[in-house]
PDBQT receptor file of N, H, CA, C and O in Angstrom, charges set to zero:
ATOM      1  N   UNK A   1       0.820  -1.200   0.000  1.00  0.00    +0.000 N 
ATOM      2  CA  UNK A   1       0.000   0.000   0.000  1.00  0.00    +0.000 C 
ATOM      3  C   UNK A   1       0.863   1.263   0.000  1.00  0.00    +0.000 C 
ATOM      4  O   UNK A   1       0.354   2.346  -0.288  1.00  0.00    +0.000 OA
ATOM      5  N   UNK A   2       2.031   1.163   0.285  1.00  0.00    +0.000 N 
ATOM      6  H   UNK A   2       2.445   0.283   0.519  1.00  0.00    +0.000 HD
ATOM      7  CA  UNK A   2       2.854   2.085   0.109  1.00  0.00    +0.000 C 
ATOM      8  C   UNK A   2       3.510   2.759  -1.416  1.00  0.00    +0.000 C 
ATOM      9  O   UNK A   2       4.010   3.878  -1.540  1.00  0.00    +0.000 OA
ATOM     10  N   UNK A   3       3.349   1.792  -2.410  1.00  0.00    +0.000 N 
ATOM     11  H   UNK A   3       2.943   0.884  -2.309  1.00  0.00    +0.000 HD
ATOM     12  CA  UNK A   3       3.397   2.480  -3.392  1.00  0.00    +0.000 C 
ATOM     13  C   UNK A   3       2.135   3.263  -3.801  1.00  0.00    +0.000 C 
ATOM     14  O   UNK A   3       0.948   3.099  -3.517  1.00  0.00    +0.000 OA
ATOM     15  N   UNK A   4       2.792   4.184  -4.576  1.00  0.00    +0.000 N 
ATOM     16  H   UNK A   4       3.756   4.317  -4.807  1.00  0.00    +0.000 HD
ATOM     17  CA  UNK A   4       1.681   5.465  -5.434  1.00  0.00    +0.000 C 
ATOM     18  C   UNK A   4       0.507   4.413  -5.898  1.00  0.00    +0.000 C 
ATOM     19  O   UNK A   4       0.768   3.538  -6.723  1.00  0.00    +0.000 OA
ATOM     20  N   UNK A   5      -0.623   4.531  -5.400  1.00  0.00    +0.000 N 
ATOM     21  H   UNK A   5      -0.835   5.242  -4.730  1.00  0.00    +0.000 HD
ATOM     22  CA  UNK A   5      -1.526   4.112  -6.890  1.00  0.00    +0.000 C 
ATOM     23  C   UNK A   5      -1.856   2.929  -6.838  1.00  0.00    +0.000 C 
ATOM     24  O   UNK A   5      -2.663   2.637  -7.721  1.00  0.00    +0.000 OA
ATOM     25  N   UNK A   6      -1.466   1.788  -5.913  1.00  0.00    +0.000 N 
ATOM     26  H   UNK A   6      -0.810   2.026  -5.196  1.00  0.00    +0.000 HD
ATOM     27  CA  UNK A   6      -1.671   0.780  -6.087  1.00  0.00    +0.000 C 
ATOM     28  C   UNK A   6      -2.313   0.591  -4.621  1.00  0.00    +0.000 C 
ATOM     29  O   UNK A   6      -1.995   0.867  -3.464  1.00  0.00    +0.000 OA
ATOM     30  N   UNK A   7      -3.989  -0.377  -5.667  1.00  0.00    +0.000 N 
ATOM     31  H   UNK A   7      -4.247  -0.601  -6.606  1.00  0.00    +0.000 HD
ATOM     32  CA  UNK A   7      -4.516  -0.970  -4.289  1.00  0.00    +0.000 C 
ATOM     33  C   UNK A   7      -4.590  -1.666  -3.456  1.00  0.00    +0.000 C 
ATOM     34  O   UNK A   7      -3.398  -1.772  -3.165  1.00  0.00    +0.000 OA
ATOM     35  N   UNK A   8      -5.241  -2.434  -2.611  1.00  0.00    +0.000 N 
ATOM     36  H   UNK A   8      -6.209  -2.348  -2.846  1.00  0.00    +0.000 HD
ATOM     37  CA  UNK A   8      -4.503  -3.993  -1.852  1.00  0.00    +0.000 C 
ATOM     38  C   UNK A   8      -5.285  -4.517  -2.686  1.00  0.00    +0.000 C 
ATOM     39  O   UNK A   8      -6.025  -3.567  -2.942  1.00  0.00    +0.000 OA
ATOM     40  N   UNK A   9      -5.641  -5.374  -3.294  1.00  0.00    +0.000 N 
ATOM     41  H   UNK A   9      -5.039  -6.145  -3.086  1.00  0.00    +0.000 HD
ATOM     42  CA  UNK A   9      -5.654  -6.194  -4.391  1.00  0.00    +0.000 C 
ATOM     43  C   UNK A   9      -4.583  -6.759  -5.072  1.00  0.00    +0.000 C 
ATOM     44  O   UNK A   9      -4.149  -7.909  -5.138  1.00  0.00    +0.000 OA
ATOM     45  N   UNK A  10      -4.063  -5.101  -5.845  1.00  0.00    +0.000 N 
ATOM     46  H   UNK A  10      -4.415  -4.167  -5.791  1.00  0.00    +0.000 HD
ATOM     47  CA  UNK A  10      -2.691  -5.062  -7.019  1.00  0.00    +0.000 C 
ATOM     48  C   UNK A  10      -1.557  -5.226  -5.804  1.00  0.00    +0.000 C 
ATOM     49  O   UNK A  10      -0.474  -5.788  -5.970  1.00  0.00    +0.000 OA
ATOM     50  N   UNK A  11      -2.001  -4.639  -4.577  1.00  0.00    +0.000 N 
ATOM     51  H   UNK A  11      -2.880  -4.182  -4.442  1.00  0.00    +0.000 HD
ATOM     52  CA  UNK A  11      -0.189  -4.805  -3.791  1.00  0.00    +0.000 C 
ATOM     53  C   UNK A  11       0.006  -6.253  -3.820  1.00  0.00    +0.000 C 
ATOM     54  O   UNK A  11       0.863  -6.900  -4.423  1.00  0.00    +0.000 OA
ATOM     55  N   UNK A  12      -0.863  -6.611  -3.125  1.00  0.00    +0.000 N 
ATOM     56  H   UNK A  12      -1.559  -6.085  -2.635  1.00  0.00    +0.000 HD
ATOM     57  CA  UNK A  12      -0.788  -8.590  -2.211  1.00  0.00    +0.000 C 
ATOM     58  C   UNK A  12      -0.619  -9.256  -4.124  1.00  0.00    +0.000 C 
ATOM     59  O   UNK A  12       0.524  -9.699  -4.228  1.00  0.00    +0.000 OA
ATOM     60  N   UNK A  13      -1.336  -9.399  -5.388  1.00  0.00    +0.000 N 
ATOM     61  H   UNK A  13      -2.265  -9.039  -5.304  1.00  0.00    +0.000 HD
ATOM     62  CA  UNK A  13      -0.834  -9.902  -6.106  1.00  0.00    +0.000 C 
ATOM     63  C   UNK A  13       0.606  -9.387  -6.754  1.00  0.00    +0.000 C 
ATOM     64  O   UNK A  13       1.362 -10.109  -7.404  1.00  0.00    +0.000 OA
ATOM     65  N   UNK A  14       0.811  -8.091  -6.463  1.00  0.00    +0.000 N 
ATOM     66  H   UNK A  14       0.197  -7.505  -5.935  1.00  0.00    +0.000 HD
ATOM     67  CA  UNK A  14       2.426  -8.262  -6.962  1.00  0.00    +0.000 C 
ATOM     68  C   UNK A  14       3.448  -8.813  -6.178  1.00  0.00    +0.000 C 
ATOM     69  O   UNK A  14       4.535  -9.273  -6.529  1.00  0.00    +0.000 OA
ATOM     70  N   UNK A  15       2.751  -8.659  -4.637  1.00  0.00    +0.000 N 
ATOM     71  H   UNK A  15       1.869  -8.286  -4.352  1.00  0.00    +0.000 HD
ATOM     72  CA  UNK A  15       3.728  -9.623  -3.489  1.00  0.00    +0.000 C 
ATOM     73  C   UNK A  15       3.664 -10.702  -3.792  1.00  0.00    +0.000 C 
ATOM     74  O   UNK A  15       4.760 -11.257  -3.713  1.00  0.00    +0.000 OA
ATOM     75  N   UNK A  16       2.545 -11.585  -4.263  1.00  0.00    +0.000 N 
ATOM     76  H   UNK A  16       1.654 -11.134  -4.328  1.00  0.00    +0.000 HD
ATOM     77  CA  UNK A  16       2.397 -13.202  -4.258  1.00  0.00    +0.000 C 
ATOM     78  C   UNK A  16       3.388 -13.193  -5.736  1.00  0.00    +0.000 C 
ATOM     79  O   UNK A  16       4.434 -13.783  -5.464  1.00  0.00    +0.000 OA
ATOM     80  N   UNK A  17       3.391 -12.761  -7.058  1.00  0.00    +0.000 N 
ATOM     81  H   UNK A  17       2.541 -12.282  -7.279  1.00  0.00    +0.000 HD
ATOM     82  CA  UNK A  17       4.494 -12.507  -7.553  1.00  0.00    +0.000 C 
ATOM     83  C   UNK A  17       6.034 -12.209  -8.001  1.00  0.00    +0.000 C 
ATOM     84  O   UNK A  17       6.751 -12.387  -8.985  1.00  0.00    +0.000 OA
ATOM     85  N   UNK A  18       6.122 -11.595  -6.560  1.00  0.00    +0.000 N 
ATOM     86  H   UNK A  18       5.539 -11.451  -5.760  1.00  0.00    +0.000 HD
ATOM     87  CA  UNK A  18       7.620 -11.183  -6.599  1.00  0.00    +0.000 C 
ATOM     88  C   UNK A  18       8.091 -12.223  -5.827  1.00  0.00    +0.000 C 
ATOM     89  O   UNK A  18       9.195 -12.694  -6.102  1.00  0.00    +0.000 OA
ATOM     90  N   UNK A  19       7.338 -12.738  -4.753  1.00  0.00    +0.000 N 
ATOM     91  H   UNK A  19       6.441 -12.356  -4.530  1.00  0.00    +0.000 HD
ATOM     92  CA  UNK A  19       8.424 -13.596  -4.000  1.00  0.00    +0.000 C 
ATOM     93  C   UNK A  19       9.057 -12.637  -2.648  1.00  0.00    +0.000 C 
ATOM     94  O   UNK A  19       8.401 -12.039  -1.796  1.00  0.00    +0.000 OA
ATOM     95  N   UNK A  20      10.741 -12.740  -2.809  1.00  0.00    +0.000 N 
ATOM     96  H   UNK A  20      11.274 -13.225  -3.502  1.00  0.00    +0.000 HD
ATOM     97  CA  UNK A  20      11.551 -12.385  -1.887  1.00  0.00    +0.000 C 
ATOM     98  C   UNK A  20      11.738 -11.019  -2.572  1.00  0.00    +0.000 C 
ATOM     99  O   UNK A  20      12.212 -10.886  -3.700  1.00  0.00    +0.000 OA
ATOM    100  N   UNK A  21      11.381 -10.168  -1.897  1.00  0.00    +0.000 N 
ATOM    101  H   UNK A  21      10.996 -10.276  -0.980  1.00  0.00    +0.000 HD
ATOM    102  CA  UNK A  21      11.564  -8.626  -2.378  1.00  0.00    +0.000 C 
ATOM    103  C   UNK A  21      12.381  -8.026  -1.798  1.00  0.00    +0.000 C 
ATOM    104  O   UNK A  21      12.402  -6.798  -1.875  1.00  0.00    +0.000 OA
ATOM    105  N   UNK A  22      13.451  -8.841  -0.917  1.00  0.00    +0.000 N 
ATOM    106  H   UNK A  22      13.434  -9.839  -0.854  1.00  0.00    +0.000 HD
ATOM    107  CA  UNK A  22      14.702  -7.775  -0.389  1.00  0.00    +0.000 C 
ATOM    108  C   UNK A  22      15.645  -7.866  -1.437  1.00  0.00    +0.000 C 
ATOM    109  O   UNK A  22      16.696  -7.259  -1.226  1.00  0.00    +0.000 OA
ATOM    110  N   UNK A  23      15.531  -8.542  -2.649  1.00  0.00    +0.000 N 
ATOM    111  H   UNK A  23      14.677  -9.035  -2.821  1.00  0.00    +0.000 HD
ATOM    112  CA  UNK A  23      16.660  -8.573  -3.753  1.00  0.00    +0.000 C 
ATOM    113  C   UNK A  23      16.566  -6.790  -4.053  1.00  0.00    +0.000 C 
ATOM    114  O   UNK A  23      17.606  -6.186  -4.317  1.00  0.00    +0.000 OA
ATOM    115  N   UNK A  24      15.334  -6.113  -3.985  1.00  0.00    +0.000 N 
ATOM    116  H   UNK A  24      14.490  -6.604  -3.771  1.00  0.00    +0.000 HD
ATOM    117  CA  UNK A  24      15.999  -4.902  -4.944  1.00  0.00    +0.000 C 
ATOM    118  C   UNK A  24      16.168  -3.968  -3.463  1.00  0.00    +0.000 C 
ATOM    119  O   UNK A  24      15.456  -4.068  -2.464  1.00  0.00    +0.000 OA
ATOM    120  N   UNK A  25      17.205  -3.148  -3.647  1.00  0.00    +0.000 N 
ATOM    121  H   UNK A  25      17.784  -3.066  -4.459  1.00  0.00    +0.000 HD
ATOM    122  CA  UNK A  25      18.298  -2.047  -2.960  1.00  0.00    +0.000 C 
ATOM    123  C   UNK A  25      17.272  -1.105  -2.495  1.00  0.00    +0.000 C 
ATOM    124  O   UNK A  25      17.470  -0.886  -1.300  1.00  0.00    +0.000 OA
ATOM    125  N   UNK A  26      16.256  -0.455  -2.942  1.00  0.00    +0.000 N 
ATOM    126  H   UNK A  26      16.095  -0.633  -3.912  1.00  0.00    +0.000 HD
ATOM    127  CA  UNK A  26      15.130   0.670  -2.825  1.00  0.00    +0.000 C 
ATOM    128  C   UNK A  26      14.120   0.760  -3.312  1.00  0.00    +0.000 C 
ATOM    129  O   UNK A  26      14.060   0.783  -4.541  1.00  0.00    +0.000 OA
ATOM    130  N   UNK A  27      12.813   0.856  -2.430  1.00  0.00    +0.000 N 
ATOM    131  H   UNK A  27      12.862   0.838  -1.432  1.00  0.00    +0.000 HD
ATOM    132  CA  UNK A  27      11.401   1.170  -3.260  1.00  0.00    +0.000 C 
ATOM    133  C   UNK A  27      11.864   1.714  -4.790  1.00  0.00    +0.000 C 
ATOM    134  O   UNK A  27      11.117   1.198  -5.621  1.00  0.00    +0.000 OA
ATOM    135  N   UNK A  28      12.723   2.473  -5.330  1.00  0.00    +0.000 N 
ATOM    136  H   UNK A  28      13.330   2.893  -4.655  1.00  0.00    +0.000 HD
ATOM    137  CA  UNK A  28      12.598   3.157  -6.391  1.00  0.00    +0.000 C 
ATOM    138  C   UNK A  28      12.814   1.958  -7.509  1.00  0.00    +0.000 C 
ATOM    139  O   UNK A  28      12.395   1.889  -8.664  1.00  0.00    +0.000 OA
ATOM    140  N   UNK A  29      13.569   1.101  -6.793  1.00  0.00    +0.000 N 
ATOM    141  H   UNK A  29      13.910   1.158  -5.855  1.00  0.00    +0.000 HD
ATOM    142  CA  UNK A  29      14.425  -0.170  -8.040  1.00  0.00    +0.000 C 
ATOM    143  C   UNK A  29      13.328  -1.161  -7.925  1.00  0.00    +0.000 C 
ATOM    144  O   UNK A  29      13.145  -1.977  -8.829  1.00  0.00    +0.000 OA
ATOM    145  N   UNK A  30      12.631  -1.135  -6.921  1.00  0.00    +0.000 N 
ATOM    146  H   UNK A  30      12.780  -0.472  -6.187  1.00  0.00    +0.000 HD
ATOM    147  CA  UNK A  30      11.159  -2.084  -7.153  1.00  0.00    +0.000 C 
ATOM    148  C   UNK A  30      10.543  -1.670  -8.246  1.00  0.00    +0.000 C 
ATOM    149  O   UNK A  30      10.426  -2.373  -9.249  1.00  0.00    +0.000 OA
ATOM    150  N   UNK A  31      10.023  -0.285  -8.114  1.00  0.00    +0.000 N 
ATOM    151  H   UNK A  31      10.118   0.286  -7.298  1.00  0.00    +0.000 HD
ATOM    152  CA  UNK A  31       8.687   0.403  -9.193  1.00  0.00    +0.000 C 
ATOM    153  C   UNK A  31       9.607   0.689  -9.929  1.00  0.00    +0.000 C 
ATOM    154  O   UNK A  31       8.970   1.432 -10.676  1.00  0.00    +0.000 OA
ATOM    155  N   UNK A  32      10.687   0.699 -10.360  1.00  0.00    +0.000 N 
ATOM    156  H   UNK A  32      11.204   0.095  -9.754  1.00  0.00    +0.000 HD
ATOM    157  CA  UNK A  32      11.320   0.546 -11.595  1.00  0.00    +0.000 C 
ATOM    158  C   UNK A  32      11.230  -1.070 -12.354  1.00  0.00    +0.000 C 
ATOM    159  O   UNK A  32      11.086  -1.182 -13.571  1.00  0.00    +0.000 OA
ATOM    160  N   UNK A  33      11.294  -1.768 -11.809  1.00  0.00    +0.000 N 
ATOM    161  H   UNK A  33      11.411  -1.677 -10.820  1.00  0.00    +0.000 HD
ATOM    162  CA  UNK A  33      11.040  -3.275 -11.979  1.00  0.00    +0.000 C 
ATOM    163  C   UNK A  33       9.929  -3.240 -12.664  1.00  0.00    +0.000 C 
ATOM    164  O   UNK A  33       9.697  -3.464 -13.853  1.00  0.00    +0.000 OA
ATOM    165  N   UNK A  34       9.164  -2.887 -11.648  1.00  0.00    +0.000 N 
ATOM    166  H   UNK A  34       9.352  -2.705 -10.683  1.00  0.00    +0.000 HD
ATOM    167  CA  UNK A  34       7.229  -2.750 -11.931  1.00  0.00    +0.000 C 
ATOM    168  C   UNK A  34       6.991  -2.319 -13.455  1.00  0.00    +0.000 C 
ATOM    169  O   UNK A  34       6.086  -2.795 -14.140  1.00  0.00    +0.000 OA
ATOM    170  N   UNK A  35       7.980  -1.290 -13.942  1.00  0.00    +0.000 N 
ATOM    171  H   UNK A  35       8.716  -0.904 -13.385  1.00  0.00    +0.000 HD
ATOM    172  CA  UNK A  35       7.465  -0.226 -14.434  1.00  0.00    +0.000 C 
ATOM    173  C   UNK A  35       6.746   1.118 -14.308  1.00  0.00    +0.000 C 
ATOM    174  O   UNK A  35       6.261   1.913 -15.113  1.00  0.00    +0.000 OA
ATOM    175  N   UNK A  36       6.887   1.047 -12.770  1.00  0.00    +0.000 N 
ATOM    176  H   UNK A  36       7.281   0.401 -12.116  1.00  0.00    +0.000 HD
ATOM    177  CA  UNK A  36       5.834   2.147 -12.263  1.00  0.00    +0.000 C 
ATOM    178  C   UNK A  36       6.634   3.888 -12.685  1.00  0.00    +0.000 C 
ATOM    179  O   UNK A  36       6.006   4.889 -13.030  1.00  0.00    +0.000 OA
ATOM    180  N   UNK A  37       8.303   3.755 -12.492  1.00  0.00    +0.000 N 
ATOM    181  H   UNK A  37       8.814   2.942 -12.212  1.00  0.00    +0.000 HD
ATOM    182  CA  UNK A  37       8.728   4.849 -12.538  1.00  0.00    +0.000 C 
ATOM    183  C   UNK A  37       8.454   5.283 -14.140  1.00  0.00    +0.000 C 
ATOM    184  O   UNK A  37       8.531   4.463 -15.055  1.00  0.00    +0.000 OA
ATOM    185  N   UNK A  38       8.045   7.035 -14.380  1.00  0.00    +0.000 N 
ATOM    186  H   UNK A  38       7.983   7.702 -13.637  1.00  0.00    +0.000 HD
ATOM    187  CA  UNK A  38       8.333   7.346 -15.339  1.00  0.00    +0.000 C 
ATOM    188  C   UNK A  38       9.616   7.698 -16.271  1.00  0.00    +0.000 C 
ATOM    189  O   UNK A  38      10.574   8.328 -15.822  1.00  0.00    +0.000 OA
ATOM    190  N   UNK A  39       9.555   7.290 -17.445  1.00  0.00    +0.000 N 
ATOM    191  H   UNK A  39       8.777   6.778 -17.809  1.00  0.00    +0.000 HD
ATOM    192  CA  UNK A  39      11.068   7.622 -17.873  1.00  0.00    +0.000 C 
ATOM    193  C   UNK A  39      10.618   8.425 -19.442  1.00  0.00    +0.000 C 
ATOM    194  O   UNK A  39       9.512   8.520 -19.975  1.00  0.00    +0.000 OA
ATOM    195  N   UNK A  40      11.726   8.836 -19.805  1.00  0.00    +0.000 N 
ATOM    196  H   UNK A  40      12.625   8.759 -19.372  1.00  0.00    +0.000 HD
ATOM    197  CA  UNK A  40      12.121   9.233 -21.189  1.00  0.00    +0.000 C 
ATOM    198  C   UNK A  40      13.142   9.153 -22.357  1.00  0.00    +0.000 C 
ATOM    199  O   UNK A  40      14.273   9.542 -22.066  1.00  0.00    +0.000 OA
ATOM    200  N   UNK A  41      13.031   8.907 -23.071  1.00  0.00    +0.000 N 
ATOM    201  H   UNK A  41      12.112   8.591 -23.308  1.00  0.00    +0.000 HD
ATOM    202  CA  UNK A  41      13.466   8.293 -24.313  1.00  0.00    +0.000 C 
ATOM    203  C   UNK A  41      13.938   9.306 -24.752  1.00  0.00    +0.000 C 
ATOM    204  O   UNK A  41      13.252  10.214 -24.283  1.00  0.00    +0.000 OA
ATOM    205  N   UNK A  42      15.089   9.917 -25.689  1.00  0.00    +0.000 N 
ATOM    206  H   UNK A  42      15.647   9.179 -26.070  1.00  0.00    +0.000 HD
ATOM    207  CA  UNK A  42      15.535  11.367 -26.547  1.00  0.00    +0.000 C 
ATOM    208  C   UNK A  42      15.884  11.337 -27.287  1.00  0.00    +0.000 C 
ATOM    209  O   UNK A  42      17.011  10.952 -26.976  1.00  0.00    +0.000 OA
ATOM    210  N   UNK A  43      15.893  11.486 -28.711  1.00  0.00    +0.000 N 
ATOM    211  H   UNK A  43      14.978  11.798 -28.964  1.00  0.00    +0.000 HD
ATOM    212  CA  UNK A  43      16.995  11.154 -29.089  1.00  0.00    +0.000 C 
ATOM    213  C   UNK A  43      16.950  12.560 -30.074  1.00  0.00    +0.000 C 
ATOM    214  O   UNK A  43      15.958  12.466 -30.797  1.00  0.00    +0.000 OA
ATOM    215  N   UNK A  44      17.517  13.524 -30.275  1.00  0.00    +0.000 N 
ATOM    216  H   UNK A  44      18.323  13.600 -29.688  1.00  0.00    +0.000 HD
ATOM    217  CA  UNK A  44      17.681  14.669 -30.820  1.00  0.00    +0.000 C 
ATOM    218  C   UNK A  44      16.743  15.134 -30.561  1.00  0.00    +0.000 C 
ATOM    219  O   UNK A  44      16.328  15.166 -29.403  1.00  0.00    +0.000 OA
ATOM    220  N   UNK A  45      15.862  15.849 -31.987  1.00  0.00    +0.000 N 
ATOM    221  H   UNK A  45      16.200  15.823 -32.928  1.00  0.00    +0.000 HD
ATOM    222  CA  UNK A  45      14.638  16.693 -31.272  1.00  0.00    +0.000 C 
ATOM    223  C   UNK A  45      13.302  16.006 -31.461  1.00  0.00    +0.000 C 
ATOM    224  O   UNK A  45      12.233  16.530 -31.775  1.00  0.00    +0.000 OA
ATOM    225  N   UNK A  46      13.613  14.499 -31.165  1.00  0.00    +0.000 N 
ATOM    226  H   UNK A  46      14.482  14.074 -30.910  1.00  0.00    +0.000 HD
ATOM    227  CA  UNK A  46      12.527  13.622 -30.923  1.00  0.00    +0.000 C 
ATOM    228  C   UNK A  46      12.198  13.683 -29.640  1.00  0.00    +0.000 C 
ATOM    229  O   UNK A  46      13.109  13.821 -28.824  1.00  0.00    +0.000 OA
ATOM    230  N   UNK A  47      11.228  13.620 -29.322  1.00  0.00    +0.000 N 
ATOM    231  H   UNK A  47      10.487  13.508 -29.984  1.00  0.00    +0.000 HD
ATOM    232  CA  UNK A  47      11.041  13.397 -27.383  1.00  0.00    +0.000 C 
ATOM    233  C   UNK A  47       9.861  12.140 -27.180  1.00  0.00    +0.000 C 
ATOM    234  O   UNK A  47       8.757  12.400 -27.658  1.00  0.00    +0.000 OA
ATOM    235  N   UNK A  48       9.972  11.238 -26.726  1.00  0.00    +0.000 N 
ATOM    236  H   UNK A  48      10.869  11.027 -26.337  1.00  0.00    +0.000 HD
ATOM    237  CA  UNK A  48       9.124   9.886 -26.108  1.00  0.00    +0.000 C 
ATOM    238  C   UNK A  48       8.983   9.864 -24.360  1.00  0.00    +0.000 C 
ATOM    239  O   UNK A  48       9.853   9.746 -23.497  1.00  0.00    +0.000 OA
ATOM    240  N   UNK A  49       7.648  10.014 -24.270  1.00  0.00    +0.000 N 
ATOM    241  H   UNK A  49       6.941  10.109 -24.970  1.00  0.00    +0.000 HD
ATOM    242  CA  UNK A  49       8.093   9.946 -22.830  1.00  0.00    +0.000 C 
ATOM    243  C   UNK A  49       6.813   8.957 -22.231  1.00  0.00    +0.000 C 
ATOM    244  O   UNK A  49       6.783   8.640 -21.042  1.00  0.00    +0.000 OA
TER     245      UNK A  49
């Protein structure tokens, strides 16, 4: 329940999913896992985000 956005439903099935979740270093490298963090793509004066 501590991530952004996600309900207990989505938490407890991404827990029954992940397993052992002390492998990643920081909440951030989890929801990076997830996909949760936003990112962006650049490449000249293209922009993807």
């Amino acid at each position: 329940m501590a991530l952004r956005r996600v309900s207990l439903v989505t938490a407890w099935t991404v827990l029954a999913e992940l397993g052992d979740i002390s492998r990643f270093d920081s909440p951030r490298q989890l929801m990076a896992y997830l996909g949760l963090v936003p990112s962006e793509h650049s490449s000249g004066s293209r922009r993807v985000v």
